[in-house]
Biopython code that builds the backbone (N, CA, C, O; Angstrom):
import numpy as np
from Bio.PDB.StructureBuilder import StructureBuilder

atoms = [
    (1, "UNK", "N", (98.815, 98.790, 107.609)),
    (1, "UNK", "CA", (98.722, 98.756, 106.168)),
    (1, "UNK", "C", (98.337, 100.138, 105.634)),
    (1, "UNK", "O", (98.799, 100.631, 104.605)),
    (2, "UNK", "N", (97.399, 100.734, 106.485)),
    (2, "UNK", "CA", (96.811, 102.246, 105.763)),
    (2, "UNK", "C", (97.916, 103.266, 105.839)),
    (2, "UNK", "O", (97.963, 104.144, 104.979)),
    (3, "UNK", "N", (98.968, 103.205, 106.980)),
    (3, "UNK", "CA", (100.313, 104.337, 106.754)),
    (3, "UNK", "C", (100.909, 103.973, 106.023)),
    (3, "UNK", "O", (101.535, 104.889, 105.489)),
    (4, "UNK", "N", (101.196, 102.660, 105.466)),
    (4, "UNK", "CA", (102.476, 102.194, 104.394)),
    (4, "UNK", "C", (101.902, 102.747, 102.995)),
    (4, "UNK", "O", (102.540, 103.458, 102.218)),
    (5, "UNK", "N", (100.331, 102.204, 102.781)),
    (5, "UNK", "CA", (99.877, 102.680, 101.461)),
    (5, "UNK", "C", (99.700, 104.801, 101.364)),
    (5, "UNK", "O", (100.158, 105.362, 100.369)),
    (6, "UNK", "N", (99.198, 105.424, 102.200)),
    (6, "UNK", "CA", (99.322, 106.426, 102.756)),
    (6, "UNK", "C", (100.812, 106.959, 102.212)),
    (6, "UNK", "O", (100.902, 107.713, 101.243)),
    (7, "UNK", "N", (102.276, 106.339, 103.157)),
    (7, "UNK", "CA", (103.431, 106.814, 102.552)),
    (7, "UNK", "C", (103.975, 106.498, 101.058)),
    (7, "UNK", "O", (105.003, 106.986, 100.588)),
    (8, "UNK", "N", (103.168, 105.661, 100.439)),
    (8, "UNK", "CA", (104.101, 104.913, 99.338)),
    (8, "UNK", "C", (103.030, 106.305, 97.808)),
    (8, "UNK", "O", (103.470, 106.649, 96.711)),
    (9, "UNK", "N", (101.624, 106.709, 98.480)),
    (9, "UNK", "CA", (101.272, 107.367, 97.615)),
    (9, "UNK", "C", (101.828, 108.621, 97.723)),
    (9, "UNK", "O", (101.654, 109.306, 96.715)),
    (10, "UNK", "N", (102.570, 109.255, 98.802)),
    (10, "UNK", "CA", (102.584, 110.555, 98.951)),
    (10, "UNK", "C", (101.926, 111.225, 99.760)),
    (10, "UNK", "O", (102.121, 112.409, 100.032)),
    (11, "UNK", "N", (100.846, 110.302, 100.339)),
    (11, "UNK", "CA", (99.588, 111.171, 101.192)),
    (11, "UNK", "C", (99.825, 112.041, 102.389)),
    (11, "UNK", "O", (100.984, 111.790, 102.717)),
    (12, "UNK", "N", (99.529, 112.576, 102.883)),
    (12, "UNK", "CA", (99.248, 112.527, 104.425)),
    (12, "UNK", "C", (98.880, 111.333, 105.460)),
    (12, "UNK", "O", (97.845, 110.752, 105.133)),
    (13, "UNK", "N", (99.442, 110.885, 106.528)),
    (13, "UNK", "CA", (98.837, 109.961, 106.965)),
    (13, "UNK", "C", (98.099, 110.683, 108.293)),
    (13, "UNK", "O", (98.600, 111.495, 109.071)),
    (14, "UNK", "N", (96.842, 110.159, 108.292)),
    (14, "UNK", "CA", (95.620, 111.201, 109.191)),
    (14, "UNK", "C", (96.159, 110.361, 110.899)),
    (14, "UNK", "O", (96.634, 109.279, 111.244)),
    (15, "UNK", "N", (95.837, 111.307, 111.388)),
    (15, "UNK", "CA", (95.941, 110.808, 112.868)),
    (15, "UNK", "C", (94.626, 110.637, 113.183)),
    (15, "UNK", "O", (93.715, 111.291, 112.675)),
    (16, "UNK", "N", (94.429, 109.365, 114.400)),
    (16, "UNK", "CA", (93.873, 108.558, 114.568)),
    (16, "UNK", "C", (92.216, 109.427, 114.743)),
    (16, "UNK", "O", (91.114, 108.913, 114.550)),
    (17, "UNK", "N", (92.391, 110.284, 114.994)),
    (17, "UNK", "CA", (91.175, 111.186, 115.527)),
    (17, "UNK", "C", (90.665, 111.455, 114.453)),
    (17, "UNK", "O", (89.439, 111.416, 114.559)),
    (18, "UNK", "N", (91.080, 111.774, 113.220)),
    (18, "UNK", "CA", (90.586, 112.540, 112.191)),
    (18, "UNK", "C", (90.363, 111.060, 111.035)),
    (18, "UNK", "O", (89.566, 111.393, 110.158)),
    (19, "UNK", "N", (90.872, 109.531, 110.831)),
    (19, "UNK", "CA", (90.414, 108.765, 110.929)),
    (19, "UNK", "C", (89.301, 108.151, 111.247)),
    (19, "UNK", "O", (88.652, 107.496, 110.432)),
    (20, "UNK", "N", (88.906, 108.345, 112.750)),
    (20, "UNK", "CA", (87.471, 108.307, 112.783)),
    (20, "UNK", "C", (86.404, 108.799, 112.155)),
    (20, "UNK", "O", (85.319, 108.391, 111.739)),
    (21, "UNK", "N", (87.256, 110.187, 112.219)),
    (21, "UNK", "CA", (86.218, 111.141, 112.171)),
    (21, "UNK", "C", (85.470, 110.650, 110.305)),
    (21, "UNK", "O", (84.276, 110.881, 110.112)),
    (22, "UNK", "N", (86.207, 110.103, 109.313)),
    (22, "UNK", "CA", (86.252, 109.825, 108.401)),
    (22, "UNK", "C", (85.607, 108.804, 108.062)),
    (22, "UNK", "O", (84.940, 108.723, 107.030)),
    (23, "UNK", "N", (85.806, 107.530, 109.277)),
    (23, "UNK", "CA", (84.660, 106.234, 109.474)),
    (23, "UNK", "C", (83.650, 106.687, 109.497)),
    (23, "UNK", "O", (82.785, 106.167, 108.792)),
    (24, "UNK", "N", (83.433, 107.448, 110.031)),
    (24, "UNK", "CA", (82.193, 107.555, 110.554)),
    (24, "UNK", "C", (81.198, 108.715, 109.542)),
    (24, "UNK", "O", (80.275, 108.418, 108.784)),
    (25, "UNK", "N", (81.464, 109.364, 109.686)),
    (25, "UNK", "CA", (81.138, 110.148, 108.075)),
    (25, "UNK", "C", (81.030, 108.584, 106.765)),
    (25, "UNK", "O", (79.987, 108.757, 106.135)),
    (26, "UNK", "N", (81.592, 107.564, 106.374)),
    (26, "UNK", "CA", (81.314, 106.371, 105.854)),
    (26, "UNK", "C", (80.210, 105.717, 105.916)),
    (26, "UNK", "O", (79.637, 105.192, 104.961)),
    (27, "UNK", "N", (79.745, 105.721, 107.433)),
    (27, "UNK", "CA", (78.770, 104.911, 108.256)),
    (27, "UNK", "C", (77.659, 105.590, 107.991)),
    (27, "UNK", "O", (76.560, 105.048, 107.871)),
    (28, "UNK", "N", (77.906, 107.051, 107.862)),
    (28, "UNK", "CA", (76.330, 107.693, 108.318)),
    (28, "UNK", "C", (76.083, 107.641, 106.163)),
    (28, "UNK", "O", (74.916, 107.828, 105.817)),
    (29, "UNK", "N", (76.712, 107.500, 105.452)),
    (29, "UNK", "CA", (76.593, 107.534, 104.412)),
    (29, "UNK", "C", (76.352, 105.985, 104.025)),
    (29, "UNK", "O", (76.443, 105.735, 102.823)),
    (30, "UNK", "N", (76.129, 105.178, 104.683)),
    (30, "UNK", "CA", (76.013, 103.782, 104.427)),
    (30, "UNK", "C", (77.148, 102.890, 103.821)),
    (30, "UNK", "O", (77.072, 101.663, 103.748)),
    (31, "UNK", "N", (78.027, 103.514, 103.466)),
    (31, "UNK", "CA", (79.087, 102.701, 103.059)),
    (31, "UNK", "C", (80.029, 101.380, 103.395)),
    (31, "UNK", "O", (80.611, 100.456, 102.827)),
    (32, "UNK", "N", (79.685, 102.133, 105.194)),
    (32, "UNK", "CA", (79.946, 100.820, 106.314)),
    (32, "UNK", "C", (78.955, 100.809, 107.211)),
    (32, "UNK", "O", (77.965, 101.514, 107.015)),
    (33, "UNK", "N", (79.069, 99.952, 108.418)),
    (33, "UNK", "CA", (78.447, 100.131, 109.576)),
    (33, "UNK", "C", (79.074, 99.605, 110.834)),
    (33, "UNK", "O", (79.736, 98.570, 110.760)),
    (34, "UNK", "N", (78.908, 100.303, 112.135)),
    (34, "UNK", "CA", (79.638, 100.732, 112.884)),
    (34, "UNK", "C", (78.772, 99.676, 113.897)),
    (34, "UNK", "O", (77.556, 99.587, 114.070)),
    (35, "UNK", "N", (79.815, 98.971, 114.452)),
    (35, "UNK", "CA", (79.124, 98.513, 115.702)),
    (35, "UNK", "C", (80.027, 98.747, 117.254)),
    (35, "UNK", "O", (81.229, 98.484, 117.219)),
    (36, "UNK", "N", (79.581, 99.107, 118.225)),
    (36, "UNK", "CA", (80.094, 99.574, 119.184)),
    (36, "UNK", "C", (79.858, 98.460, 120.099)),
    (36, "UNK", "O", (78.817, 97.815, 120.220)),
    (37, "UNK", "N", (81.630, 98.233, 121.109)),
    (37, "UNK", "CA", (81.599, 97.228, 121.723)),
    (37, "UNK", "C", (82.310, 97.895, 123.013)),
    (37, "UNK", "O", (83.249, 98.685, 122.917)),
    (38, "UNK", "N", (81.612, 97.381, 124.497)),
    (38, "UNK", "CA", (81.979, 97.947, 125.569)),
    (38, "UNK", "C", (82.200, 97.266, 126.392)),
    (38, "UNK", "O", (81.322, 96.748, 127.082)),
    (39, "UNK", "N", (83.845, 97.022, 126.589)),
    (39, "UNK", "CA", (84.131, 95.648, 127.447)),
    (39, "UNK", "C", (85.040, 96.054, 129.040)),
    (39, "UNK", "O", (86.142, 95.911, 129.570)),
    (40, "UNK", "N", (83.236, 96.832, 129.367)),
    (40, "UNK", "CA", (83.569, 97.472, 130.751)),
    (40, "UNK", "C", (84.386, 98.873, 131.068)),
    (40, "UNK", "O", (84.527, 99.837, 130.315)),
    (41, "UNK", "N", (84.816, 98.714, 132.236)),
    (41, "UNK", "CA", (85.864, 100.114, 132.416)),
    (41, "UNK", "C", (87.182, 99.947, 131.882)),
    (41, "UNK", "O", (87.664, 100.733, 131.066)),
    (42, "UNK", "N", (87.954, 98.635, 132.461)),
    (42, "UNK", "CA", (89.515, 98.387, 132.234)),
    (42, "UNK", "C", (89.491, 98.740, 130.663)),
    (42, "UNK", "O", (90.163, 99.636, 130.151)),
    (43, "UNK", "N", (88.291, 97.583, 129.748)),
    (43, "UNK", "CA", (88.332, 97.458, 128.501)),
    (43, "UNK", "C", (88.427, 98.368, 127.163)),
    (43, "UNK", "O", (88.826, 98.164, 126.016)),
    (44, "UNK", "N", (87.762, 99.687, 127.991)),
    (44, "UNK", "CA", (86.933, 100.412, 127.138)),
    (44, "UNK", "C", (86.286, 100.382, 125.831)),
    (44, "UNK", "O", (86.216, 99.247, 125.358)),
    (45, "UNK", "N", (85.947, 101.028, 125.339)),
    (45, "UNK", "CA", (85.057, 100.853, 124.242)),
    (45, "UNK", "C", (85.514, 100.818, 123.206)),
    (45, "UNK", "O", (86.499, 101.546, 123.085)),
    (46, "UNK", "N", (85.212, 100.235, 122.299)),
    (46, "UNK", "CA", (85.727, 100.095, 121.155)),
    (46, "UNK", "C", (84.400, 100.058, 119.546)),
    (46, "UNK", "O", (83.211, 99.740, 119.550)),
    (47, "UNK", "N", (85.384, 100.573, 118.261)),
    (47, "UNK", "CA", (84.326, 100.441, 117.673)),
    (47, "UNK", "C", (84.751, 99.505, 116.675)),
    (47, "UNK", "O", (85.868, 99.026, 116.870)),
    (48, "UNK", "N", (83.797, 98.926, 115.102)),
    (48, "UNK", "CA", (84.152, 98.041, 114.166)),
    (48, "UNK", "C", (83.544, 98.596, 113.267)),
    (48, "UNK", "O", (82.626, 99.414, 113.227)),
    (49, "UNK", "N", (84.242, 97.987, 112.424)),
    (49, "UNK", "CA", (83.147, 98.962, 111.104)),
    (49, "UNK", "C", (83.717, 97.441, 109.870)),
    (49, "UNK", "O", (84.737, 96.782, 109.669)),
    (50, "UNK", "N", (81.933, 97.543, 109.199)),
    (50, "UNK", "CA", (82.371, 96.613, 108.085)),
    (50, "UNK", "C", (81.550, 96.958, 106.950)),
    (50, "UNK", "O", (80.462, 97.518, 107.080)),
    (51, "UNK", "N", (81.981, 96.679, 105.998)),
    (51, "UNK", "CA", (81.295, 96.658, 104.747)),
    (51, "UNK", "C", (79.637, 97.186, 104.603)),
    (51, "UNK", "O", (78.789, 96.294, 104.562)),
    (52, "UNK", "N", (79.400, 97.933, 104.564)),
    (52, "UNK", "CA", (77.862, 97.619, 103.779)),
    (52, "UNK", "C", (77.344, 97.954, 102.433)),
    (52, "UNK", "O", (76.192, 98.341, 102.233)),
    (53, "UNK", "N", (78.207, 97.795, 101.558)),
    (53, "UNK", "CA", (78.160, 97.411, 100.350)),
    (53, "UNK", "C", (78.691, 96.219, 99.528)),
    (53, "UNK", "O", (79.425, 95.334, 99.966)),
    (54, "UNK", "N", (78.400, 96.284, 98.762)),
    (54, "UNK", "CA", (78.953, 94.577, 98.425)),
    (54, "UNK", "C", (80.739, 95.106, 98.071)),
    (54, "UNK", "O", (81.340, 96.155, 97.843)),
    (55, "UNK", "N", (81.057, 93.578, 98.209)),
    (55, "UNK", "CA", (82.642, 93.636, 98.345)),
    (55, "UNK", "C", (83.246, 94.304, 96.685)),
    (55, "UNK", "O", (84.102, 95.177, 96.539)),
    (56, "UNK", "N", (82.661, 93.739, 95.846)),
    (56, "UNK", "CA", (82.956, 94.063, 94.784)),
    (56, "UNK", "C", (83.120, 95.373, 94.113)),
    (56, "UNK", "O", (84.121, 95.778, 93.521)),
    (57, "UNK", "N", (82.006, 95.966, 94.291)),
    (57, "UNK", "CA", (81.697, 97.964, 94.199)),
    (57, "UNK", "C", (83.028, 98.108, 94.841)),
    (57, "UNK", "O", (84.023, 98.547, 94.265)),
    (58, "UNK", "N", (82.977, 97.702, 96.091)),
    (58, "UNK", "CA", (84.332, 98.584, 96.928)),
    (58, "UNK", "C", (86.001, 97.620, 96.695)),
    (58, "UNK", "O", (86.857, 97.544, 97.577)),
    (59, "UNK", "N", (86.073, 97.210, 95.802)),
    (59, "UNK", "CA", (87.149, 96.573, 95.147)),
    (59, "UNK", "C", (87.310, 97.517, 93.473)),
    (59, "UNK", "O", (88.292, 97.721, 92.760)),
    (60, "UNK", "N", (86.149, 97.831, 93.366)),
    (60, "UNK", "CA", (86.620, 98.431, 92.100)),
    (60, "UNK", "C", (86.764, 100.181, 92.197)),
    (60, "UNK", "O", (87.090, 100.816, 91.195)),
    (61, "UNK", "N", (86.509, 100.799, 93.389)),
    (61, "UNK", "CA", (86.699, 102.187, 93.725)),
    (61, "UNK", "C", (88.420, 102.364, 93.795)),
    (61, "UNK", "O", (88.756, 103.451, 93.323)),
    (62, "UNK", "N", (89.472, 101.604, 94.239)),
    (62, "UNK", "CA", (90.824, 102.045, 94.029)),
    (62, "UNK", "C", (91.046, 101.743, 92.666)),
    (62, "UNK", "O", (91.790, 102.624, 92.234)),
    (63, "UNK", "N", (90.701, 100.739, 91.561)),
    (63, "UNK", "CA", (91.197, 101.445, 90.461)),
    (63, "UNK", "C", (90.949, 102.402, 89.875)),
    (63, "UNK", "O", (91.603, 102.759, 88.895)),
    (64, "UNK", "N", (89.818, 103.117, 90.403)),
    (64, "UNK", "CA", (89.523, 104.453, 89.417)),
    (64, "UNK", "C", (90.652, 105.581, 89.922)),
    (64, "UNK", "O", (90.733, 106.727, 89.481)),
    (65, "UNK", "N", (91.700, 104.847, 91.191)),
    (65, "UNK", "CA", (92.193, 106.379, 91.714)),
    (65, "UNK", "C", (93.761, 105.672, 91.548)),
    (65, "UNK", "O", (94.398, 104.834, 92.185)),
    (66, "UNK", "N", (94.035, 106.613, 90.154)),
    (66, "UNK", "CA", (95.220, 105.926, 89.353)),
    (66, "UNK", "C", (96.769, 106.173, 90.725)),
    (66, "UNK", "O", (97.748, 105.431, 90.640)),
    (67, "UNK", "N", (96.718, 106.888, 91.445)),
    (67, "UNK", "CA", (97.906, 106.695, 92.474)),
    (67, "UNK", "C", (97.788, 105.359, 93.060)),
    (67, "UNK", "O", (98.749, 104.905, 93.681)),
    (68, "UNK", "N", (96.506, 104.551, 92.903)),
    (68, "UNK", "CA", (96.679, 103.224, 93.601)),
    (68, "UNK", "C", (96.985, 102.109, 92.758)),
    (68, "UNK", "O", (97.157, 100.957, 93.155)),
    (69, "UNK", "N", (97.055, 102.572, 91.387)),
    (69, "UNK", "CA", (97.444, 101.594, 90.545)),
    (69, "UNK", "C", (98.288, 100.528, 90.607)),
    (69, "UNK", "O", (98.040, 99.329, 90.480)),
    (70, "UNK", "N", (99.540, 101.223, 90.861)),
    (70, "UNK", "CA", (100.871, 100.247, 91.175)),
    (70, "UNK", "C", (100.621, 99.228, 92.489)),
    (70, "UNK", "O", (101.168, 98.125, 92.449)),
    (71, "UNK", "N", (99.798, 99.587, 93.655)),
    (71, "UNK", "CA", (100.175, 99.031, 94.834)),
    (71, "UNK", "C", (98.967, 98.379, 94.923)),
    (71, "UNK", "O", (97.836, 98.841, 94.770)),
    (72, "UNK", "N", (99.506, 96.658, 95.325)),
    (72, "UNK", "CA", (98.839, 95.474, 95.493)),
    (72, "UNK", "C", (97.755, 95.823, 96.604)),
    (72, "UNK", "O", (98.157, 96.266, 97.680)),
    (73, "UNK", "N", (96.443, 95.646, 96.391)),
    (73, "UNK", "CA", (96.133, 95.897, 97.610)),
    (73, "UNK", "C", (94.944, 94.512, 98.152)),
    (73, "UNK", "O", (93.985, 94.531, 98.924)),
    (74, "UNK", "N", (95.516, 93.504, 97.397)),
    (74, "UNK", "CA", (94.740, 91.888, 97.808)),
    (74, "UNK", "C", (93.666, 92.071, 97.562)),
    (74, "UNK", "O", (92.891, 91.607, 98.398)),
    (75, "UNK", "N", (92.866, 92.976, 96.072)),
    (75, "UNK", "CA", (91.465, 92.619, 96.537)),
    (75, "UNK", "C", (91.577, 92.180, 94.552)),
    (75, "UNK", "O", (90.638, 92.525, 93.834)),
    (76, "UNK", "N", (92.605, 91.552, 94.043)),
    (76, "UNK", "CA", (92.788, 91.269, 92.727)),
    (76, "UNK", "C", (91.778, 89.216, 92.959)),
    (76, "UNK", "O", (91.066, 88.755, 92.067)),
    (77, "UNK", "N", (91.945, 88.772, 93.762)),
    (77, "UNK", "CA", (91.362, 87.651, 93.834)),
    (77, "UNK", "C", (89.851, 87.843, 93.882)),
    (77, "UNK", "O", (88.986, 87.215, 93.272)),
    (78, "UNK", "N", (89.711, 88.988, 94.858)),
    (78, "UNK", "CA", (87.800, 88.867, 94.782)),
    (78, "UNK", "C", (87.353, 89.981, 93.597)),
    (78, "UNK", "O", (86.225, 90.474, 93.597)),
    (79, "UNK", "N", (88.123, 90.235, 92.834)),
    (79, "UNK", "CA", (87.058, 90.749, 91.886)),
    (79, "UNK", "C", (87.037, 89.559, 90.660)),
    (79, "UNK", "O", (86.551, 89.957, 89.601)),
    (80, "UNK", "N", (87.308, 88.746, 90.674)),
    (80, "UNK", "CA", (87.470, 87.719, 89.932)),
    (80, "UNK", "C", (86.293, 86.494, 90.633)),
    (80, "UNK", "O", (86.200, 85.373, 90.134)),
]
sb = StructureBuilder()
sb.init_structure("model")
sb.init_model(0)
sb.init_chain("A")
sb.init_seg("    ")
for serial, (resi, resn, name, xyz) in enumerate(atoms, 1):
    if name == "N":
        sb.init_residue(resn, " ", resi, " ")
    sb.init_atom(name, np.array(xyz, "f"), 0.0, 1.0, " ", f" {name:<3s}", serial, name[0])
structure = sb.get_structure()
């Protein structure tokens, strides 16, 4: 979903490294939080990141950024 919205604005779409690098800069700013999961050697590690602000604040940050105007981005039900 993040390369389609990414191509449909014009953006750059970030490679996966510099992505992180962007979560995580999020996390240390509280915006999300990061939980790290390690399912052994085969598994490797993996991370998650969710919300830590309320859903709503972060439903109303893409309309202020008028390139996202046009494109649906499913969060029209929970701000309601």
């Amino acid at each position: 979903m993040y390369k389609t919205i990414a191509r449909r604005i014009e953006s750059d779409v970030l490679v996966m490294r510099r992505m992180r690098e962007r979560l995580n800069d999020l996390d240390i700013q509280g915006i999300l939080s990061k939980t790290v999961s390690n399912t052994g050697t085969r598994g490797g590690k993996y991370f998650r990141f969710e919300l830590s602000i309320k859903v709503e604040i972060a439903a109303n940050i893409p309309s202020d950024i008028t390139r996202l105007l046009d494109i649906d981005l499913g969060l029209s039900e929970q701000r309601n």
